[in-house]
C-alpha positions in Angstrom: 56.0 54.6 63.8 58.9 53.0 62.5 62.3 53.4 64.2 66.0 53.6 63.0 67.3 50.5 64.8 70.7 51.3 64.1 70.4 54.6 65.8 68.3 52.6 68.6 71.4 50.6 68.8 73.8 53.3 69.3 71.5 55.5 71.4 70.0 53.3 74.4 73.8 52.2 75.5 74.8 55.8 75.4 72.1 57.0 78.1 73.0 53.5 80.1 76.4 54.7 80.4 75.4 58.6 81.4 74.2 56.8 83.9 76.7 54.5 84.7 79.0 57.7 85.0 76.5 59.9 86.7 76.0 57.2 89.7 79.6 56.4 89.9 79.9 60.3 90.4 77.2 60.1 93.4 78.8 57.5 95.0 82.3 58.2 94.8 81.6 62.2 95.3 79.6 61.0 98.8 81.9 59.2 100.4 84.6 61.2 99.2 82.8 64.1 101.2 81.9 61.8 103.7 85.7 60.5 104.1 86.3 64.6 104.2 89.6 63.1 102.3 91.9 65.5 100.1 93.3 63.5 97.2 94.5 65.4 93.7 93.8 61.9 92.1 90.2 61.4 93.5 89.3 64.9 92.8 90.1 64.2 89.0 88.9 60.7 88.9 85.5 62.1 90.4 85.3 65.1 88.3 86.0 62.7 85.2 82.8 61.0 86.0 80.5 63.9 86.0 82.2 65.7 82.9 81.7 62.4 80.8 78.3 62.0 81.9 77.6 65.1 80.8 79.0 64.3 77.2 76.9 61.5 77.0 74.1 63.6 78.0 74.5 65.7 75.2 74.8 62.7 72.8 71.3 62.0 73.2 69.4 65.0 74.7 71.8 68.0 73.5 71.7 69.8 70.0 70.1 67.4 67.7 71.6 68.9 64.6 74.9 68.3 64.8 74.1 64.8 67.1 73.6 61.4 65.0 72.7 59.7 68.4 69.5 62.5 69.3 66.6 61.3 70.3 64.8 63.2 67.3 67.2 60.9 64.9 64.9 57.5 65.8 62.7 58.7 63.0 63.1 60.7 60.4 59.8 60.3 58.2 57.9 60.6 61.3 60.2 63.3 63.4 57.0 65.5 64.3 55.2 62.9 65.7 58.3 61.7 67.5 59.0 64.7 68.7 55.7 65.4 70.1 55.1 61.9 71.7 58.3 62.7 73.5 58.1 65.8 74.8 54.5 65.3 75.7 55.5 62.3 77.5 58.5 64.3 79.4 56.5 66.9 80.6 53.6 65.0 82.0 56.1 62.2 83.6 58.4 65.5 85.1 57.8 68.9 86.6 59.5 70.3 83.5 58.2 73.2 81.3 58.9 73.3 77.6 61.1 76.4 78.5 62.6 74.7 82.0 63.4 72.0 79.6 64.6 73.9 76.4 66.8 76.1 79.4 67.9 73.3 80.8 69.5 72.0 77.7 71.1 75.1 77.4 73.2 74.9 80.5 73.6 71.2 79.7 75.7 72.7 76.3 77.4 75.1 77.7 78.8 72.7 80.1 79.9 70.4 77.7 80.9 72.7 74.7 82.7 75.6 77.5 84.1 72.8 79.8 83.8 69.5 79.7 84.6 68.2 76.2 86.5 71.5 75.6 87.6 74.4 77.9 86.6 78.1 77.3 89.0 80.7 79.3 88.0 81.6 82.4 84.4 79.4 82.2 83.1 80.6 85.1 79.3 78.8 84.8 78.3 76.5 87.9 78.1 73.3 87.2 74.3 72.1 86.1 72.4 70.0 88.6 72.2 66.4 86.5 68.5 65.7 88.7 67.0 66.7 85.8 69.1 64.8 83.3 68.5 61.9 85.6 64.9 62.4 84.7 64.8 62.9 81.4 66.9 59.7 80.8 64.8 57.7 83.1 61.7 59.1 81.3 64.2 58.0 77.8 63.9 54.6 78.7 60.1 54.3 79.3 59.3 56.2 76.3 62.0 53.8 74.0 60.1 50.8 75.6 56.4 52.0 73.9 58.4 53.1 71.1 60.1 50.0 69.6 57.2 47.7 70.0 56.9 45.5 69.6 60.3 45.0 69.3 61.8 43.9 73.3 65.1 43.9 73.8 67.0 41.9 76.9 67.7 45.0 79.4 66.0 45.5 82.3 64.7 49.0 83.7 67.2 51.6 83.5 66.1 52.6 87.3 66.8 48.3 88.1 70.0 49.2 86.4 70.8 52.0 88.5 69.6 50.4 91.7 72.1 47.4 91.0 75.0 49.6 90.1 74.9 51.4 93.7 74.7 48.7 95.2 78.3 47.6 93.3 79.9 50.9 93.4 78.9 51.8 96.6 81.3 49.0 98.5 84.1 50.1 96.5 84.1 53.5 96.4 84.1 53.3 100.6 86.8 50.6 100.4 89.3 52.2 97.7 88.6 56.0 99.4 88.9 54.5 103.0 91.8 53.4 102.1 93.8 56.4 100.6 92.4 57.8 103.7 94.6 55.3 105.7 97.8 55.8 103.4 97.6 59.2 103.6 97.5 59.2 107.5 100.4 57.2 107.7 98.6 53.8 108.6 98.9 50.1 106.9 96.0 49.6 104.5 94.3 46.1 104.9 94.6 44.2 101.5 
């Protein structure tokens, strides 16, 4: 099957960065909680994370008509087959349904199209879990791999790439929240 390496190009840096945003989310959220620290800007710089990777989401796994990064874009003469070689591949790598994962994308919209990229009045839908997103973009990069072959490109294992941005963020977040927490109680922070 022959891929659109343009869209490929586009596509594969847009789920990277999900994640980026998603784990920078996790991390800061934690020891935000951890911290149990009450800061306007840390609220919005957290909630920023989530809401963006939630975007990017959608970029890739959301409605694929309107989408020229989609997942169903990598190949339009062969979009059935893609299709099906996807999916299949989700659902036997997840414990996802057809209709947990055709829901799920639902909620994932609404999100982004009542809140995050624009703002219905009173929105009053929780907030999607993003395990599931995690998943599917993990399960992305596996199925990309078999996909472009034999094409390679330099980039190691979205889950190594994850792995390795915790263990940068991680530091930081505790150092930058710990020390807003020492500002705001009236103590010297160490610089």
């Amino acid at each position: 099957m022959e891929y659109d390496a343009d869209i490929f190009r586009e596509q594969f840096p847009i789920v990277k960065t999900f994640l980026y945003h998603l784990t920078c989310y996790r991390e800061l959220h934690r020891v935000y909680q951890h911290l149990e620290l009450k800061s306007e800007f840390w609220t919005h710089t957290i909630d920023a994370h989530l809401l963006q990777a939630c975007i990017l989401w959608c970029m890739v796994f959301g409605s694929h008509g309107c989408n020229p990064t989609h997942w169903k874009k990598l190949c339009e003469q062969d979009r059935e087959e893609l299709e099906e070689s996807f999916r299949k591949g989700l659902f036997e790598a997840t414990e996802l349904t057809p209709e947990k994962w055709d829901e799920y994308g639902k909620e994932m919209r609404e999100f982004r199209g009542g809140y995050a990229a624009h703002r219905e009045l009173n929105y009053s839908k929780p907030v999607p879990e993003f395990k599931t997103a995690e998943m599917a973009a993990y399960y992305y990069d596996e199925w990309i791999r078999e996909l472009i072959r034999p094409d390679i490109f330099e980039e190691p294992p979205l889950k190594e790439s994850v792995t390795s941005m915790q263990k940068r963020i991680r530091p930081l977040a505790s150092l930058y929240l710990s020390e807003t927490k020492l500002l705001r109680e009236g103590t010297e922070p160490q610089l």
